[in-house]
N, C-alpha and C positions, 0 to 999 in steps of 0.2 A: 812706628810712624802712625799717625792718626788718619782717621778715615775722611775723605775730603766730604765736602760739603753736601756735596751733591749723593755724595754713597751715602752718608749720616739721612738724606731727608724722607720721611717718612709722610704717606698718604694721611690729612687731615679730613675731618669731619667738615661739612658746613656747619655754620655755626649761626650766620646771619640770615633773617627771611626777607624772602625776596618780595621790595616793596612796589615792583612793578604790576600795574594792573592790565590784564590781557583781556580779551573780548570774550562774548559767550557763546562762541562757534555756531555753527550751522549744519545741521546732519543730513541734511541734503543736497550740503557741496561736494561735489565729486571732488574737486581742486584740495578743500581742506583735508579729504577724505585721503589723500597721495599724500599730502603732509603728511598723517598721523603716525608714521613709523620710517625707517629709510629701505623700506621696500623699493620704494616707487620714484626715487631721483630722478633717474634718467627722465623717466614720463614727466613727471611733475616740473623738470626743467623744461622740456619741448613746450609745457602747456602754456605755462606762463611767456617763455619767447613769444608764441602764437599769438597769447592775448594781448602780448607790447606789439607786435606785429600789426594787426586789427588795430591798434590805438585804442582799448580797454581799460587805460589807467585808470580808470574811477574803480574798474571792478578789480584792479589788482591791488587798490589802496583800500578796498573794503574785503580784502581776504586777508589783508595784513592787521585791521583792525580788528576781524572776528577771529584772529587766531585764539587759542581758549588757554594756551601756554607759552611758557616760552622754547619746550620743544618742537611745538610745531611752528610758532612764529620761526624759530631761528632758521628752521629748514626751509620756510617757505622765501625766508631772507637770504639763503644761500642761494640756493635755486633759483631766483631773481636774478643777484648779481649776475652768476653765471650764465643765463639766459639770454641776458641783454648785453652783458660783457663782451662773451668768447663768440669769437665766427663758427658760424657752420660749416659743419666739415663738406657740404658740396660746394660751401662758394668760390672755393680757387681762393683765388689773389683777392685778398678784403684790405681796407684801409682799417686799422686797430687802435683807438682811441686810447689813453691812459693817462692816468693822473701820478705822479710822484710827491706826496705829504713831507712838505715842512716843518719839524718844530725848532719854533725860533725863539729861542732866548734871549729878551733885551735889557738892559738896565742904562737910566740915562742918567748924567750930570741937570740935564736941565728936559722940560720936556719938548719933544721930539715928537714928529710924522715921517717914517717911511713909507714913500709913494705903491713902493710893491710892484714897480713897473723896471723889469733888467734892462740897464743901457746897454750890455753887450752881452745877448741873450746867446750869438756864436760862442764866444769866450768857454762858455758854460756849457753848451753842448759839444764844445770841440775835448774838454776834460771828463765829461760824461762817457763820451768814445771812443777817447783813447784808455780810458779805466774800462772797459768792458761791459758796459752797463747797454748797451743797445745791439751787443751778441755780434750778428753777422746781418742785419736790418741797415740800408743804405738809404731809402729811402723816407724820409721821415723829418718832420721840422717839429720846432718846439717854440709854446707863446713865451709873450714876453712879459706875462702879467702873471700876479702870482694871489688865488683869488680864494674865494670864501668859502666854509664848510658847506653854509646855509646857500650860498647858489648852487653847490654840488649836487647839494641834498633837494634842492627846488624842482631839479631835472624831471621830466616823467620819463615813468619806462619806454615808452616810445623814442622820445628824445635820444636817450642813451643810448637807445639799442640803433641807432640811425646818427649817432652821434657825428661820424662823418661827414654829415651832409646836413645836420640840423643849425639851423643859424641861431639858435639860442646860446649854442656851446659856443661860438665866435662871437659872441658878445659878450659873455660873461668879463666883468669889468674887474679890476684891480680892485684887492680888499687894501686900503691902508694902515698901518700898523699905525696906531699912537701913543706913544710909551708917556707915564708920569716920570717925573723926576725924583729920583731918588728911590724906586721902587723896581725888584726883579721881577720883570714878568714872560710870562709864557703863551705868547702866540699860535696858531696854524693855518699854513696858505699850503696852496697847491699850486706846484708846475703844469702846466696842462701840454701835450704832444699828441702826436699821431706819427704811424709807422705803414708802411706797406708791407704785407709780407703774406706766403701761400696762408692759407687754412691749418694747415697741417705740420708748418714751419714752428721752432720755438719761438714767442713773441716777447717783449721788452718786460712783460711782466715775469717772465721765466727767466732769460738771459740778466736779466737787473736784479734779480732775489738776492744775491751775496753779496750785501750792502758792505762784507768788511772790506771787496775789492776796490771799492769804489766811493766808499762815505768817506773816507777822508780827503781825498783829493777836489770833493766837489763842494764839500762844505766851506774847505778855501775857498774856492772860486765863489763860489754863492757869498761868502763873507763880503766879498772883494763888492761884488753887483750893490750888494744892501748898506755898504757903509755911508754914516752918515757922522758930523763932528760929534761931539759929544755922547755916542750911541755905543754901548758894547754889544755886541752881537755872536750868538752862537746860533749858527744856525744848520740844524741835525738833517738828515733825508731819512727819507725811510724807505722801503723797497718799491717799487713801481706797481700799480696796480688800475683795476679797471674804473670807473667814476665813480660807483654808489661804492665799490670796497674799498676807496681810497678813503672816501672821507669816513667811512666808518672806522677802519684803520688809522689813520690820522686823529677823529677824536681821540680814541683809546689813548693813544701815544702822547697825546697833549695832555691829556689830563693826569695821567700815570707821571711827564715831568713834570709837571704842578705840584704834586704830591710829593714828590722826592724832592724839589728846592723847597715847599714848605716845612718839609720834618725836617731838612740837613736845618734851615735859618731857625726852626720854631726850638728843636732839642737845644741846638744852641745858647738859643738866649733862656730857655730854662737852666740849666745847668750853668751859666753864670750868677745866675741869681738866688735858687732856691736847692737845685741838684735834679736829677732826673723827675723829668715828669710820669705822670698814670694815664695811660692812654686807651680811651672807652670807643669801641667802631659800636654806631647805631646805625637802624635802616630807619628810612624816614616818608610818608605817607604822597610827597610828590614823585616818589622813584627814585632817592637817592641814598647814596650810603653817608655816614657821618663821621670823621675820626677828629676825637678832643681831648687834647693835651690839658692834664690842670695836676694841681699839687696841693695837696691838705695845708704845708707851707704858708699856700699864700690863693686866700679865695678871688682876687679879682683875676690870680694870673690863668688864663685861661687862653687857647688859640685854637679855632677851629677852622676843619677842612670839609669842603662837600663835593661828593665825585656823584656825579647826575649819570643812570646808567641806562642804555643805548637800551632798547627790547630784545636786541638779539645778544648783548652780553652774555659773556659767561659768569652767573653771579660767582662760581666757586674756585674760578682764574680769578677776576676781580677780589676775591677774598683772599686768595693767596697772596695775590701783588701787598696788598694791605700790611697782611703780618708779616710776610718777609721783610719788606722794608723797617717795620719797626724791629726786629730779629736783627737787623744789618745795623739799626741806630743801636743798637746792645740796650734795649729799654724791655722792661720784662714783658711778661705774657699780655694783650688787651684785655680788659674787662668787655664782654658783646651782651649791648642790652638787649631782655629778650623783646620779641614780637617787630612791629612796626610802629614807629613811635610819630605824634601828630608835627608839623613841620616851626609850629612855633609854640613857645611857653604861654603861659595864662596873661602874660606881660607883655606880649606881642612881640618878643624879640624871638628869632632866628635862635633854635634847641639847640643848643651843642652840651647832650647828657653828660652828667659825669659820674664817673664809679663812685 
């Protein structure tokens, strides 16, 4: 018997440079100075609390700007969520804010606006709870609007970390989805809730983590909330989490399906036409990666994909995601251009290199 996929897979090299630009640190920050290894979490989590605490956000969005890498950005991006997310452990009984990330798959006959507001927003938390997804939390209500990365992401640390009680977070307004006709696309909104529960209790983001118990029963129910005539709808959850790790969790996931219906439609319609495509991943000088399908065959046929990546990515998960997927379309090895390549040709169009 052959060895399954996962015993066959062997640790790969990076290949791709990372075309994120980071700040030129500061050696006289104590703060950046806790980033610079994971000595110092715990502290470097209290700190950052403290300074969402004080209402500091200018100086926690200019420690995230001076990070000098992406090892210390990431840490200081960990440390943040965490910060501002989880209660402290002396506050007893805390109100625990979270978000649940939608990736919504639509394709329309004609085109189409979902409003992104649930008519029967119980329906959906009553199947949320009976699947297991809110543990042993009773007290707890969920909105009815399902909203945007970029208002998640607008929040200041303060906000977040106060999220309870902040009127910013009760205002955030319904993102609307407007699908073209005739075209599959990929969406992300967010469920927004609150729960009551001790400090030291597991909260919705730990009881909700085993999205197999409970994604499919809810992705019905959510189908049900979002249909609209002529709209197909797939619409995925993802595991519950705090505001700023939702929506960073949510990009990922939205972009990574984007990726996967672009090569399942693009391999496709190569190989009816010409036979498998040669596929080249470039890094490109706004901070993204590049992957371009073309064939010696036929020079106009060309399709390209661009995945814009977060500062605290993982570039070398991000590169995995990449080659497996093309490994999973049976398309041979990518060609990786070297260095960081400028964002558009001498013609001004939009680089999508080719081997």
């Amino acid at each position: 018997m052959g060895e399954s996929r996962e015993a066959v897979r062997r640790p790969r090299r990076l290949t791709l440079s990372d075309p994120r630009r980071y700040g030129t640190g500061d050696a006289s920050s104590p703060v950046l100075g806790l980033a610079a290894d994971d000595q110092h979490r715990t502290e470097l989590v209290r700190t950052l609390r403290e300074l969402a605490q004080a209402g500091r956000d200018l100086e926690i969005g200019g420690l995230l700007s001076a990070a000098p890498s992406h090892a210390v950005y990431a840490r200081l991006w960990q440390a943040l969520c965490s910060g501002v997310e989880q209660p402290s452990a002396h506050e007893g009984v805390s109100t625990r804010i979270f978000a649940i990330p939608w990736v919504i798959v639509c394709a329309a006959s004609a085109a189409a606006t979902l409003a992104c507001v649930l008519p029967a927003i119980g329906e959906l938390a009553r199947v949320l709870e009976e699947n297991g997804t809110f543990g042993g939390s009773r007290n707890l209500g969920l909105g009815n609007a399902l909203v945007s990365i970029d208002d998640l992401e607008r929040l200041r640390p303060s906000e977040v970390l106060r999220a309870a009680a902040t009127p910013a977070l009760r205002d955030l307004p319904p993102a609307p989805i407007r699908v073209a006709r005739g075209a599959e696309e990929v969406h992300v909104r967010f469920l927004l809730g609150a729960a009551v529960a001790p400090s030291n209790a597991p909260g919705i983001v730990e009881t909700g983590a085993n999205i197999g118990a409970w994604g499919t029963p809810s992705l019905r129910a959510m189908a049900v909330q979002l249909a609209s005539a002529g709209v197909q709808i797939l619409p995925m959850p993802r595991p519950p989490a705090g505001l700023y790790s939702a929506a960073w969790q949510g990009r990922r996931a939205g972009v990574e399906a984007a990726f996967n219906l672009f090569m399942s439609n693009a391999v496709r319609r190569f190989r009816s036409i010409v036979g498998d495509p040669h596929v080249t991943l470039s890094s490109h000088a706004s901070g993204e990666l590049r992957v371009t399908l073309s064939n010696p065959l036929d020079d106009a046929l060309v399709e390209g994909f661009r995945w814009p990546l977060h500062a605290a990515d993982d570039l070398e998960d991000v590169e995995r995601t990449l080659t497996e997927m093309i490994s999973e379309c049976r398309l041979a090895e990518p060609h990786f251009a070297p260095g960081v390549l400028p964002d558009y040709s001498p013609t001004g169009a939009v680089l999508f290199p080719q081997e």
